[in-house]
C-alpha positions in Angstrom: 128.6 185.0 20.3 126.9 181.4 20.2 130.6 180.0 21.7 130.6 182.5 23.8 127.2 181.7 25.8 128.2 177.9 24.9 131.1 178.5 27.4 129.5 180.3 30.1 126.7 177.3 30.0 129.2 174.9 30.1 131.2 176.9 33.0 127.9 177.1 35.2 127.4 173.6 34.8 130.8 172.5 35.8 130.6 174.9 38.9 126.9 174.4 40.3 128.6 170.4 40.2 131.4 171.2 42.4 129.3 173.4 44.7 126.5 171.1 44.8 127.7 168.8 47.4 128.9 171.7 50.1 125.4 173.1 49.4 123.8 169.8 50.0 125.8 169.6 53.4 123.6 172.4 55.1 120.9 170.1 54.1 121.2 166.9 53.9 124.0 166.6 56.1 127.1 164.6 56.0 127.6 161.1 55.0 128.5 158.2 56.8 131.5 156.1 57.5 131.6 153.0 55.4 131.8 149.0 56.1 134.9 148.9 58.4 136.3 152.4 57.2 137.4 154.8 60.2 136.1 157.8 60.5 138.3 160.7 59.0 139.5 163.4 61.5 139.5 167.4 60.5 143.6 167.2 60.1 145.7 169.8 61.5 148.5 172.0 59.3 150.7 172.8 62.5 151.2 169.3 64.7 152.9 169.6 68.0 155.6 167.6 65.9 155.6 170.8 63.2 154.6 170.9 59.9 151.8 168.2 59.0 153.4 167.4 55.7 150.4 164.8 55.0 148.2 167.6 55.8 146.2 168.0 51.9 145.9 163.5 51.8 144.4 163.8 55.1 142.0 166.7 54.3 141.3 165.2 51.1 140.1 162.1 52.7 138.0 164.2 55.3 136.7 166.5 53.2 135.4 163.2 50.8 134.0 161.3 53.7 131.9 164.8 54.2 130.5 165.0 50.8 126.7 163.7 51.1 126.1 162.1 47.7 129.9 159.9 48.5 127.5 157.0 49.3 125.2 156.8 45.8 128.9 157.7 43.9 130.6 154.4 45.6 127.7 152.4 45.5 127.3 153.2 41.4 131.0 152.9 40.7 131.6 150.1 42.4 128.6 148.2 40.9 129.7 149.0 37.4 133.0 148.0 38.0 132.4 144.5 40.3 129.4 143.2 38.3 129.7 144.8 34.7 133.4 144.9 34.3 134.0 141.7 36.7 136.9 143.5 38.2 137.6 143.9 42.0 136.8 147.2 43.7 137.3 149.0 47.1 138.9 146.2 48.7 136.1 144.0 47.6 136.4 141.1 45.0 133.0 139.4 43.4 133.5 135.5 43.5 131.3 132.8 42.0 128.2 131.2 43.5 127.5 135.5 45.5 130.6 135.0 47.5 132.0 138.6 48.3 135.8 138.4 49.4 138.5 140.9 50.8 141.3 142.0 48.4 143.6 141.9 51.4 143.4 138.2 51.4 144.6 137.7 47.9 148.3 138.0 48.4 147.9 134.4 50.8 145.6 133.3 48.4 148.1 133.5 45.5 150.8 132.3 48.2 153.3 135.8 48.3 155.2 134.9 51.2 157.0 136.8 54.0 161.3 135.7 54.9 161.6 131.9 56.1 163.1 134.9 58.8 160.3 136.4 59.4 157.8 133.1 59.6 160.1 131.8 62.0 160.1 135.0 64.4 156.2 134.8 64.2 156.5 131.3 65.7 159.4 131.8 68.2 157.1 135.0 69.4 154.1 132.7 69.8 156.3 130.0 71.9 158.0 132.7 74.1 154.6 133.5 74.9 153.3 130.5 75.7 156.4 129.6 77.4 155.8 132.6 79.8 151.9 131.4 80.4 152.8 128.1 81.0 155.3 129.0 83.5 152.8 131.0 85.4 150.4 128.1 85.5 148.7 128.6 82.6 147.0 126.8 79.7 147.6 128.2 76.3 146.5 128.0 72.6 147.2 129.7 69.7 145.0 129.7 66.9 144.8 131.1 63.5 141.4 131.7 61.5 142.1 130.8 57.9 140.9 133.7 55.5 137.4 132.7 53.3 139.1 132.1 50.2 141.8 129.7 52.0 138.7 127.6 52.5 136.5 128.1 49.6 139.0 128.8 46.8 136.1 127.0 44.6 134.2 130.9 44.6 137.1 132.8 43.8 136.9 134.1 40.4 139.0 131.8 38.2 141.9 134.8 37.3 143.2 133.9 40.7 145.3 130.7 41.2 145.5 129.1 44.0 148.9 128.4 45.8 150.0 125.3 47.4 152.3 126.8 49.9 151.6 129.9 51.5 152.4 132.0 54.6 150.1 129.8 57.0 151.3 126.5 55.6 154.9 127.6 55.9 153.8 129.4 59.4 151.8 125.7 60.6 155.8 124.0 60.0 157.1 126.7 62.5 155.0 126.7 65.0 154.5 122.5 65.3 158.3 122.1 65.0 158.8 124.1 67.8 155.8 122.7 70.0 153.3 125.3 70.0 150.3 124.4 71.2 148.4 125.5 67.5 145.1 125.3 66.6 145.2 123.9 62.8 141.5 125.4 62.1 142.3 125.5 58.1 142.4 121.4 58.4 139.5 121.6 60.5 137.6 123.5 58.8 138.6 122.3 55.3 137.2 118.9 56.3 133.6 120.1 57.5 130.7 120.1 54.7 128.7 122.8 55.6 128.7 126.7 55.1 130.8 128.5 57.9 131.6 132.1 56.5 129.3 134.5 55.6 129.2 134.9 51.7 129.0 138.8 52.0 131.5 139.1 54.9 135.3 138.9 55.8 134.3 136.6 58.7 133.3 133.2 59.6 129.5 133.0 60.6 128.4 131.5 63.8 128.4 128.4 62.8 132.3 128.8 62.2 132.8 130.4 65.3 131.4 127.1 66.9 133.5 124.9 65.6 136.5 127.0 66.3 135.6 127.7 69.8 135.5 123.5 70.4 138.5 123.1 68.9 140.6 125.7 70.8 138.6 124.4 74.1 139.7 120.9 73.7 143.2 122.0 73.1 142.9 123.7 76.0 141.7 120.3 77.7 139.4 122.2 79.6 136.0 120.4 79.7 133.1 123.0 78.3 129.6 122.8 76.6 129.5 122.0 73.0 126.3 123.4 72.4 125.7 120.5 69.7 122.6 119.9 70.8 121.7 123.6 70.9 118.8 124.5 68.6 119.1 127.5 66.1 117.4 129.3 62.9 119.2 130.4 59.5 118.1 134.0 58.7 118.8 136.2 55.7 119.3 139.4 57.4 122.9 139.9 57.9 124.1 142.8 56.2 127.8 141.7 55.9 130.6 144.2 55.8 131.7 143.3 51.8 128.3 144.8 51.2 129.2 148.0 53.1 132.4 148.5 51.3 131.5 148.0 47.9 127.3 148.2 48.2 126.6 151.3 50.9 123.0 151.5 49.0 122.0 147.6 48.8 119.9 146.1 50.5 121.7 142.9 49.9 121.7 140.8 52.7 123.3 137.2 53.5 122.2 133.9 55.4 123.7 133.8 59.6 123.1 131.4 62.0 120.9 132.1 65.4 121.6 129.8 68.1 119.2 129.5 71.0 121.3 128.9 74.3 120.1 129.1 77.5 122.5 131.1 79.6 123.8 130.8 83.3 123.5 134.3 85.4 126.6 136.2 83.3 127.3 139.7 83.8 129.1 142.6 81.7 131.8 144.0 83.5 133.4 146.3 80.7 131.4 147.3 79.0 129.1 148.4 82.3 125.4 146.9 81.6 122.6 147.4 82.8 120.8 145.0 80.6 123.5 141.8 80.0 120.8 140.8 77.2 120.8 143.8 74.9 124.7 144.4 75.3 125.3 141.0 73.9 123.0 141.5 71.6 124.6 144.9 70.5 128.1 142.9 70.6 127.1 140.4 68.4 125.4 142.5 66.0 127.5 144.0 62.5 129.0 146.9 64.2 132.0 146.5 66.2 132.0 150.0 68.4 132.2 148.9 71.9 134.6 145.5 71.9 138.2 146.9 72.1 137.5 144.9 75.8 134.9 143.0 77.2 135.1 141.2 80.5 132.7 139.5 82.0 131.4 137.5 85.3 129.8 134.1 85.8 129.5 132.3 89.0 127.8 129.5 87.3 131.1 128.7 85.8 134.7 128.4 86.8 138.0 129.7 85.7 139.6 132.5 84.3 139.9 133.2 80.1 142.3 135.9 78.8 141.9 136.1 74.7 143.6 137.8 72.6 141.3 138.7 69.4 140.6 140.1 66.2 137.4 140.8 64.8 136.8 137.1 64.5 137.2 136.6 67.7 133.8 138.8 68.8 131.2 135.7 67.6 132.6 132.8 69.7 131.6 136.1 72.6 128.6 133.8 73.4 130.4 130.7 74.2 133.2 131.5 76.2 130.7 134.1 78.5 128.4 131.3 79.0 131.9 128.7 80.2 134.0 131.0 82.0 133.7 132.2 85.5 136.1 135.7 84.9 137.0 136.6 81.0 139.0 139.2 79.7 138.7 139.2 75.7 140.5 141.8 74.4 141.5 143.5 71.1 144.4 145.5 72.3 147.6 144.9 71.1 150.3 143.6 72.1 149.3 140.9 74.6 149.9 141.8 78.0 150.0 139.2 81.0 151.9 141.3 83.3 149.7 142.1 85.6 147.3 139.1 85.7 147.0 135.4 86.0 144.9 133.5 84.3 143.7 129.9 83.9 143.5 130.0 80.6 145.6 132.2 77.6 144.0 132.3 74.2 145.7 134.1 71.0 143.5 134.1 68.2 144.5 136.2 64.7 143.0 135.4 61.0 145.4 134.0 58.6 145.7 137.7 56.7 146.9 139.4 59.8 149.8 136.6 61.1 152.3 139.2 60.2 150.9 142.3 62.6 152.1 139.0 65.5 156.1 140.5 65.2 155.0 144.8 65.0 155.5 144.7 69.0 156.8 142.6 71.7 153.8 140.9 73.8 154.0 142.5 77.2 155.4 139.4 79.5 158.7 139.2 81.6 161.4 137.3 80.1 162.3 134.3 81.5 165.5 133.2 82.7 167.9 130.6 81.4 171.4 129.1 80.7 173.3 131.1 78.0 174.4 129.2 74.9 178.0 128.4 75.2 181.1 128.9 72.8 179.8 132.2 71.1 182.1 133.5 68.8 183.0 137.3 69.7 181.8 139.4 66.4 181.6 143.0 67.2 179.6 145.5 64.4 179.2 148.7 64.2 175.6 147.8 62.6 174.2 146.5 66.0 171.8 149.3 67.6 170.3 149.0 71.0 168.1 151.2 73.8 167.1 150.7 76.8 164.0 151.9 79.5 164.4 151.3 83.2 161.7 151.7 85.5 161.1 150.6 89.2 159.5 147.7 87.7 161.2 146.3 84.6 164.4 146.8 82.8 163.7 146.8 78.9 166.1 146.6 76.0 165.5 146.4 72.2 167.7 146.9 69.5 168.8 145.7 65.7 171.4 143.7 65.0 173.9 142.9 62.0 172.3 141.2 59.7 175.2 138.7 59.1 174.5 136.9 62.3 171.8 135.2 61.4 170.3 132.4 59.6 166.6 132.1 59.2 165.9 129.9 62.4 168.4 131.8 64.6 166.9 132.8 68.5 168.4 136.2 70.3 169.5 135.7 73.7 170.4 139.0 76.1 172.9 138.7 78.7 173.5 141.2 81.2 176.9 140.7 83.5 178.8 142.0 86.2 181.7 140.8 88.4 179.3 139.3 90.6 176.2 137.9 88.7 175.5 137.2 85.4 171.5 136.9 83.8 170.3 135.5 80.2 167.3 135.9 78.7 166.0 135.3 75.6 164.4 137.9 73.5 161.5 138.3 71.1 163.0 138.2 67.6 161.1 141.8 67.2 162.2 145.1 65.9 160.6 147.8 67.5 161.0 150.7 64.9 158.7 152.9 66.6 160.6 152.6 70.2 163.6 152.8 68.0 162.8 156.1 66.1 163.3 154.6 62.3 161.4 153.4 59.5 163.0 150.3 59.6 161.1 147.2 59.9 163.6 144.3 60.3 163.9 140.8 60.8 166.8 141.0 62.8 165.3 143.0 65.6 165.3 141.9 69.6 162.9 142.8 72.5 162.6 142.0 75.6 161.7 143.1 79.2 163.2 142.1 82.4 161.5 142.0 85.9 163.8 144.2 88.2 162.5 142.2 90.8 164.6 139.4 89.8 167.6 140.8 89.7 170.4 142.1 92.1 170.9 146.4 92.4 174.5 146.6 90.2 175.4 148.1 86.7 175.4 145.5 84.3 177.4 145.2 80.6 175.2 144.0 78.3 176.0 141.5 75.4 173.5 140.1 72.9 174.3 135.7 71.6 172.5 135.2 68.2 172.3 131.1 68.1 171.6 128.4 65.7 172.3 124.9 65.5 175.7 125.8 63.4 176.6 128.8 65.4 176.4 131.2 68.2 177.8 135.0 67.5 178.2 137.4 70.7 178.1 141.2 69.5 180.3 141.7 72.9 179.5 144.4 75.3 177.3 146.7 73.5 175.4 148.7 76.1 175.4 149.8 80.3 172.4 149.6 82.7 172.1 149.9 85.6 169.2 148.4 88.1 169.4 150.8 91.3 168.4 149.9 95.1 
């Protein structure tokens, strides 16, 4: 009889926990969405696709973000297991000295590389593009924002070893060897004595973001305020997002810096303002909801900014606002200067991230030039390619055999009739998701043509993969056609 009601006790218990938090819901209400963590979606079983075979992860995930007490449990487990047990947690890794850093950085850290094939069609993306810019009259810089630990490996927590040679080191080779005009901000900023991320963030503070908007303007060569003699304040109220992730309940905060600048009349175009003031205020503050674009107007200054950003990106906001006459700073990927000229072309991407450069094809025309000679005919039936025609642009993509290439080999499309003949080179890209497949390989090619440029016909179209040793022609692997 005793084990009996023992049972029961024990049952009641165990089921007034599991109903406690959908009884607290009607209460209390839901929780929160946490340091940089998106906000789950109610998932759906039937998808216009069929079947939503991920459908029980993605409830799973909803129905957790839902639970009220989620919060308190994250903010107690991870504290147990980050400063008890010394052990990383939620993406979130307790350093030395209160240094927070991300666990996304650590593969860099401990130098786990990508393919010499794969660094090398990072770099030959970034010079096609500036190529393209500078063609249209453009200035253009590409820089990459070295993760925290890259720069203060000293805080990292002593079970991690620092590598020599990693992906930006072996990246940095590419891109100078083949004359990219690249910000080096990890030597930069390697070099400067003071304090320029925030210990409790992923990001640089604003003292960082200084230094790395004077360094990409003066690659630029465009002349610009270097606020050195602006006046500012160090506060301890930035709640950074490390905190968020691993410490939702603390009220753990970390040192920023304030600078006081005085202005010129700017205006928020996108998004609309009716205050300039308190929108860059909001902008600048630790939630990023309402950045995915921001232009702006200054007729104080002159010329015209197009950026390319991440996250790091949003602080040097201030700067370039306050130097530009038109900006358009965007987050959307994949660049796109299609439809706009601009004095001045800025990619910026942290060091964690340099791989996400090759997931698309930057949105620019190909430009045309002199097909390499001598290619050797070597047909495969491996070689896949698609194209899209429009009234605007002719676009082809593909995959090629693998046995083509060596690690520094450049893709060049030609299209041909009896009467003309065009070559283009091509964004060492695969587009899987254009492509229908899983696949994500470094033997891919993109690139889009402007129809403009080229004469109404049906062309045969042949891809040259070439390197100093070599140049191998599939042959004719594909038709289009570009009509009146």
């Amino acid at each position: 009889m005793k084990n009996k009601l023992f049972n029961i006790i024990v049952a009641v218990i165990f089921i007034g926990i599991c109903i406690l938090p959908m009884t607290a819901m009607i209460f209390t209400g839901t929780s929160e969405s946490i340091g940089n963590e998106q906000e789950a979606q109610l998932p759906q079983l039937i998808t216009e696709d069929g079947i939503n075979t991920s459908f029980s992860t993605e409830f799973d995930d909803y129905f957790s973000q839902l639970n009220p007490f989620r919060t308190d449990l994250i903010n107690l487990d991870n504290t147990l297991k980050i400063d008890l047990l010394n052990s990383s947690s939620n993406g979130v890794i307790e350093g030395k000295n209160g240094y927070l850093f991300s666990e996304e950085t650590t593969d860099d850290y401990l130098g786990i590389t990508l393919s010499d094939r794969r660094l090398y069609s990072i770099a030959k993306t970034v010079k096609l593009t500036q190529d393209y810019a500078e063609h249209n009259g453009s200035s253009f810089v590409f820089a990459v924002v070295p993760n925290k630990n890259s720069v203060y490996p000293e805080y990292m927590p002593s079970r991690f070893i620092k590598s020599d040679e990693n992906n930006l080191s072996r990246l940095s080779e590419n891109l100078n060897a083949l004359g990219v005009n690249y910000v080096d901000l990890y030597s930069l900023f390697t070099g400067i004595d003071a304090e320029l991320y925030l210990k409790d963030d992923t990001h640089w503070n604003n003292l960082g973001a200084l230094y790395g908007y004077n360094a990409i303007m003066d690659a630029l060569g465009r002349t610009h305020k270097d606020y050195s003699g602006a006046s500012y304040e160090i506060r301890d109220d930035f709640v950074g997002d490390l905190t968020d992730m691993a410490f939702p309940r603390s009220d753990r905060v970390c040192s920023q810096y304030y600078f006081s600048i005085d202005y010129s009349d700017y205006m928020f175009l996108q998004p609309k303002s009716d205050d300039n003031a308190e929108t860059l205020a909001e902008l600048m503050g630790n939630e990023e909801k309402i950045d995915g674009l921001i232009r702006t107007s200054n007729p104080n200054a002159s010329g015209s900014l197009y950026i390319l950003r991440d996250s790091f990106g949003r602080a040097m906001l201030p700067f370039l606002i306050d130097n530009y006459e038109s900006t358009y700073i965007t987050r959307y990927q994949p660049l796109n200067l299609q439809q706009s000229s601009y004095d001045d072309v800025v990619w910026e991407t942290v060091e964690c991230n340099i791989s996400d450069i090759v997931n698309s094809a930057p949105m620019i025309y190909a430009l045309q030039c002199e097909a390499p000679e001598a290619a050797v005919d070597s047909s495969s039936d491996n070689n896949i390619i698609q194209s899209e025609i429009t009234e605007t642009s002719i676009s082809l993509y593909g995959v090629l055999d693998s046995q083509y290439f060596e690690p520094d080999s450049d893709i060049y499309v030609v299209i041909s009739n009896d009467s003309n003949q065009y070559c283009y080179e091509a964004f060492p890209i695969c587009e899987s998701e254009k492509l229908g497949t899983d696949s994500d390989s470094d033997y891919g090619f993109s690139l889009t043509i402007d129809s403009a440029s080229v004469i109404s016909g049906t062309y045969n179209v042949s891809v040259i993969v070439s390197n100093d040793n070599n140049n191998f022609s599939t042959g004719v692997i594909a038709q289009v056609t570009k009509g009146e």
